[in-house]
C-alpha positions in Angstrom: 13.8 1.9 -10.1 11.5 4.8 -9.3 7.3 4.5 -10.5 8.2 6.9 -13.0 11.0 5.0 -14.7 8.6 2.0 -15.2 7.6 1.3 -18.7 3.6 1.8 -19.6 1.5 -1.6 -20.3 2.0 -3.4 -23.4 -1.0 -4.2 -25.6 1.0 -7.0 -27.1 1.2 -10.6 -25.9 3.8 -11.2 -23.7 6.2 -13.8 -23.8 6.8 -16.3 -20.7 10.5 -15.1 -20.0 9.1 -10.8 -20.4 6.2 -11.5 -18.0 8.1 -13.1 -14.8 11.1 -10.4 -15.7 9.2 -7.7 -13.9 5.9 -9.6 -12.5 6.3 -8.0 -9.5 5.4 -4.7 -11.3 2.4 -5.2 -12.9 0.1 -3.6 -10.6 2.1 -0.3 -10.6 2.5 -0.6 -14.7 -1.3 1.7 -14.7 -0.2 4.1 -12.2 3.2 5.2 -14.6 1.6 7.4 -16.9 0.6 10.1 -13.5 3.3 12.4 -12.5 3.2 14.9 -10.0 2.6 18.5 -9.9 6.6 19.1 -10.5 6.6 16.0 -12.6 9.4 13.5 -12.9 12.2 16.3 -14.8 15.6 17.1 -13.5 14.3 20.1 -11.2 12.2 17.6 -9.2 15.3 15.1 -9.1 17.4 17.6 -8.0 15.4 18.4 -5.4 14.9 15.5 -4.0 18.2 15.0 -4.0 19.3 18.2 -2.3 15.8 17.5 0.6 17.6 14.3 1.4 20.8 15.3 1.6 20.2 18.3 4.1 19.0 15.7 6.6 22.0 13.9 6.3 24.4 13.9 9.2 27.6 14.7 6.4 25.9 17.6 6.2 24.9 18.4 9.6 28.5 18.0 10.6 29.3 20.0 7.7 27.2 22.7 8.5 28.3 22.8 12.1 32.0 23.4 11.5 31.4 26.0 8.7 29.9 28.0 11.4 32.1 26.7 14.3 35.1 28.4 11.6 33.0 31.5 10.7 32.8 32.1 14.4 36.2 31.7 14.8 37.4 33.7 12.1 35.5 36.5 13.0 36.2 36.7 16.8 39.4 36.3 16.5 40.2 39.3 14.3 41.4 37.0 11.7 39.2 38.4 9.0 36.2 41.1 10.0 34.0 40.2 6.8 31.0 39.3 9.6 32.1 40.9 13.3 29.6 40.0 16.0 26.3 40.0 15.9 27.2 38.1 12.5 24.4 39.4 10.5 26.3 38.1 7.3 25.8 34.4 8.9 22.0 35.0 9.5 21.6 36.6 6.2 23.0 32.8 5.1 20.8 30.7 7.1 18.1 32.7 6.6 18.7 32.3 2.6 19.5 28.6 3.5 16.0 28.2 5.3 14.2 29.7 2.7 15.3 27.5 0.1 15.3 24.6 2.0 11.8 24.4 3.1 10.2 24.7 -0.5 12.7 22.0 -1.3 11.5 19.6 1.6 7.9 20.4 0.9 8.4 19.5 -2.6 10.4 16.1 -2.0 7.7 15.3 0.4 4.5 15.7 -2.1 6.5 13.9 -4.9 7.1 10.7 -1.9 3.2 10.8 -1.5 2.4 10.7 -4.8 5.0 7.6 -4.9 3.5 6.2 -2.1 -0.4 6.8 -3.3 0.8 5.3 -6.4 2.3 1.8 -4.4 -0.5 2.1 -1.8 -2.9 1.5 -5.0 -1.0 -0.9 -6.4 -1.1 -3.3 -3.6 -5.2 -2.5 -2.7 -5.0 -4.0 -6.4 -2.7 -6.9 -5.6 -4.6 -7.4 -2.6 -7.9 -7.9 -4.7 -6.8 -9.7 -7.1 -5.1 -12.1 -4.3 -8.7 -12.1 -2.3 -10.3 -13.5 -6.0 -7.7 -16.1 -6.9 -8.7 -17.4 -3.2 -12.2 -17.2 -3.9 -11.6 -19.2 -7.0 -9.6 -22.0 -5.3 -12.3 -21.9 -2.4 -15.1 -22.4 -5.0 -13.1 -24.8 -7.3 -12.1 -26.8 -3.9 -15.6 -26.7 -2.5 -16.9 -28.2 -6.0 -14.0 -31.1 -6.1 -15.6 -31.8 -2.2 -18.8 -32.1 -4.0 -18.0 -34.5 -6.6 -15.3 -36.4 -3.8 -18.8 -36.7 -1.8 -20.9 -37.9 -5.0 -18.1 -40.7 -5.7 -18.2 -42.1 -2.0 -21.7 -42.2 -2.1 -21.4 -44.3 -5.5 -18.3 -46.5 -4.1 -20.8 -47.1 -1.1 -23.8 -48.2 -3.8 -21.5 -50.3 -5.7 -20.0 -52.1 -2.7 -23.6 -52.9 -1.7 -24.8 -54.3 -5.2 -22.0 -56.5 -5.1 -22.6 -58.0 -2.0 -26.3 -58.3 -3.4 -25.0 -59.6 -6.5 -22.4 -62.0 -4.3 -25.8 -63.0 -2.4 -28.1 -63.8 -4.7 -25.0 -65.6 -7.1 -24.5 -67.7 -3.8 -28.8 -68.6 -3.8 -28.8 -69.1 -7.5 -26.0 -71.4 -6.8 -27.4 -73.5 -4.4 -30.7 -73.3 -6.0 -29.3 -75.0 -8.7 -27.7 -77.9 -6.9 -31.1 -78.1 -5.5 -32.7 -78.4 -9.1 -29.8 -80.4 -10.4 -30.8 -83.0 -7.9 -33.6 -83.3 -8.2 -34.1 -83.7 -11.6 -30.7 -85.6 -11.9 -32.7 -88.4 -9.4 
């Protein structure tokens, strides 16, 4: 699925099942409004197409025994439509060159617009990643802080209650002291 075939944002709400269907496109979502100087129409498809397919060892090969055949053809007396210096067959990868090159240059600034377009996306991804760890870091630094507080208040209450275990233990003999003496 191409930048271009992505649909734009939604204003509306979206439901649980909608937003994990194509989370992973949510920082490109902006970015699929912009289309490049040829724009996303058949002529730019097309071309694209035909750039990627000339580097393409089918055609390559192709290429290599319709001119290995031209040759033939011709230098064999088989047909004279191109005799040596085939001019005819320089005429055609002259005509070949010429269209190709415009076609390659195009394919190539329609990939760096995609690729500007994703390279933005994930600076934005990145960010927002970089702030969701901030946020744990500062929520996780806070629950450290209130961890430390309730030690410190475990450690105060475990001391009054050995206070309180002390002085119950002095009040007690205190008055077994009293008790006999006034019990006498």
């Amino acid at each position: 699925m191409s930048l271009h075939d992505q649909p734009a944002l939604d204003p509306a709400p979206q439901t649980p099942d909608r937003r994990h269907h194509n989370h992973h496109f949510r920082f490109h979502r902006p970015h699929a409004h912009l289309a490049t100087a040829f724009g996303a129409d058949a002529f730019g498809v097309r071309a694209e197409a035909f750039a990627r397919f000339f580097g393409t060892p089918t055609f390559l090969i192709a290429q290599t025994v319709i001119v290995a055949v031209w040759i033939m053809v011709n230098s064999a007396d088989w047909a004279t439509f191109d005799p040596y210096p085939f001019i005819l067959l320089n005429l055609a990868f002259s005509t070949q060159a010429a269209y190709a090159a415009p076609l390659i240059l195009l394919a190539q600034t329609r990939q760096a617009d995609r690729d500007k377009a994703h390279a933005d996306a994930d600076a934005q991804h990145r960010e927002v990643l970089a702030a969701a760890s901030q946020d744990r870091l500062e929520i996780a630094l806070e629950h450290s802080a209130k961890l430390l507080e309730l030690l410190e208040l475990l450690e105060q209450n475990t001391k009054l209650t050995a206070i309180t275990q002390e002085l119950s233990a002095r009040i007690e003999k205190l008055t077994g002291e009293i008790h006999g003496v006034v019990v006498r």
